[in-house]
C-alpha positions, 0 to 999 in steps of 0.5 A: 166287348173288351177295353172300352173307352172311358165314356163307355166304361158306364154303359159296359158296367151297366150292362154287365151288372144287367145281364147273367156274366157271360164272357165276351171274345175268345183269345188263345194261343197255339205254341210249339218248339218254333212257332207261336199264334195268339188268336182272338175273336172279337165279339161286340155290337159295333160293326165297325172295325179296324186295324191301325199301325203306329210306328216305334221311336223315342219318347221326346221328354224321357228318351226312352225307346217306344216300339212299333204297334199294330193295333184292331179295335173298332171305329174310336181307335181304342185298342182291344188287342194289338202285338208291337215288333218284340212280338208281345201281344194283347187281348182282352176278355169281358164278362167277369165282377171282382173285387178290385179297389185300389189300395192307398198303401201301394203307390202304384203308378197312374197308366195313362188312360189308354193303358193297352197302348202304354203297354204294348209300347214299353213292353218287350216280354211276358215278364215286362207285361207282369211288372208294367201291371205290377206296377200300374194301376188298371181299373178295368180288372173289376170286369175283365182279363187279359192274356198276353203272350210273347215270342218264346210262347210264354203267356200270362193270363192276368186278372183281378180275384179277392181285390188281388191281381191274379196272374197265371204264367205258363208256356203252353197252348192255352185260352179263355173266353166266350168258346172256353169249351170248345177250346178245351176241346180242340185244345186237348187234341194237341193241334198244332201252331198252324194258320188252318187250325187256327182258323177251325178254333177260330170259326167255331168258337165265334158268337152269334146275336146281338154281340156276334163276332165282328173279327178275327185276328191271328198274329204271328208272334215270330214272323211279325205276319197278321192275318185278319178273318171275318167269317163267314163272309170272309173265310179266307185271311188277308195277310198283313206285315207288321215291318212293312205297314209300319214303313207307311207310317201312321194308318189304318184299314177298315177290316170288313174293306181290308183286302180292297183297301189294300188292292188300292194302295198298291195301285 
């Protein structure tokens, strides 16, 4: 339940105004001298689920470089996290009610509607990410926060508090979410950046019910590697490369049918 598209954006405001807060999805990173993983739990009732890749080039009126994305989300194409070819990537928790208006006495810049895409489009770092939400206005941190991370382990967890942008920086394994506590457990013991640690945090921290983990996603913010789980069904990763599925150009896989949609496209 993260970045919806505008149409849902009622309903989501509704349910949460409804229902006790409780925080949807679980994101985090795993860092240390040489690697870095940012890991999500997609958590929401819709069980259809995809990742889609869209190649980088150069914007046609303005000249500027646009980079390479992948992108996971469900069927109506809205990103709800995604890393591009700098290794900057992005995901999203719902669940939170602040105050967040927007003030007249700053001019901040009007982000095209799916602000997550403009984002990881034009931005290279952290520091890049900070400044585009500096500077930007984003609606959608009345109810939820982001956590981006780059390839030097860095990472900002930015959200809305006293109608102020919130913005905590740091370079260490850290998260949020819906399994908070079990990060903090798992995340005290010092576990190293690999793909099975990530895989236990990500096993154990996923929901149940109506708004169950539909996926799970770890990229690899220094190789460029993805690696998609759907557990329990799916324990095992299917492993994607983010150069080489965006040679193929626009495209996408169905994440539940990923690994024999993939065993077809090789035929």
């Amino acid at each position: 339940m993260k970045i919806t598209i505008t149409r849902l954006s009622l309903s989501l405001a509704i349910f949460l105004s409804a229902s006790p807060l409780t925080q949807a999805c679980t994101i985090f990173t795993l860092t240390d001298t040489n690697h870095v993983l940012f890991c999500n739990n997609e958590d929401w009732k819709d069980p259809e689920t995809r990742i889609w890749f869209v190649p980088g080039g150069r914007r046609l009126l303005l000249g500027s470089k646009r980079f390479g994305c992948a992108y996971v989300g469900f069927g109506n194409m809205w990103p709800q996290g995604g890393v591009n070819t700098e290794g900057l990537a992005f995901d999203w928790v719902a669940g939170y009610k602040e105050k967040w208006e927007k003030d007249p006495k700053h001019k901040m810049k009007s982000a095209k509607a799916n602000v997550s895409a403009q984002l990881l489009e034009t931005c290279a770092t952290v520091e890049e990410a900070v400044t585009f939400f500096q500077s930007h206005w984003n609606p959608h941190f009345s109810y939820s926060k982001i956590l981006v991370a780059d390839r030097t382990g860095a990472s900002a967890i930015i959200g809305a508090k006293d109608n102020r942008l919130d913005i905590q920086v740091m370079k260490k394994s850290r998260g949020f979410g819906y399994g908070g506590q079990i990060l903090e457990k798992m995340l005290a013991k010092d576990s190293p950046p690999t793909l099975t640690n990530t895989a236990s945090i990500l096993n154990a921290a996923r929901q149940q019910g109506q708004y169950a983990t539909k996926y799970s996603n770890v990229f690899d913010l220094r190789s460029g590697d993805i690696f998609l789980f759907c557990f329990p069904e799916q324990p095992e990763p299917v492993k994607l490369s983010l150069a080489e599925e965006l040679k193929q150009g626009r495209h996408f896989y169905n994440i539940p049918k990923v690994k024999e949609e993939l065993d077809q496209h090789s035929k």
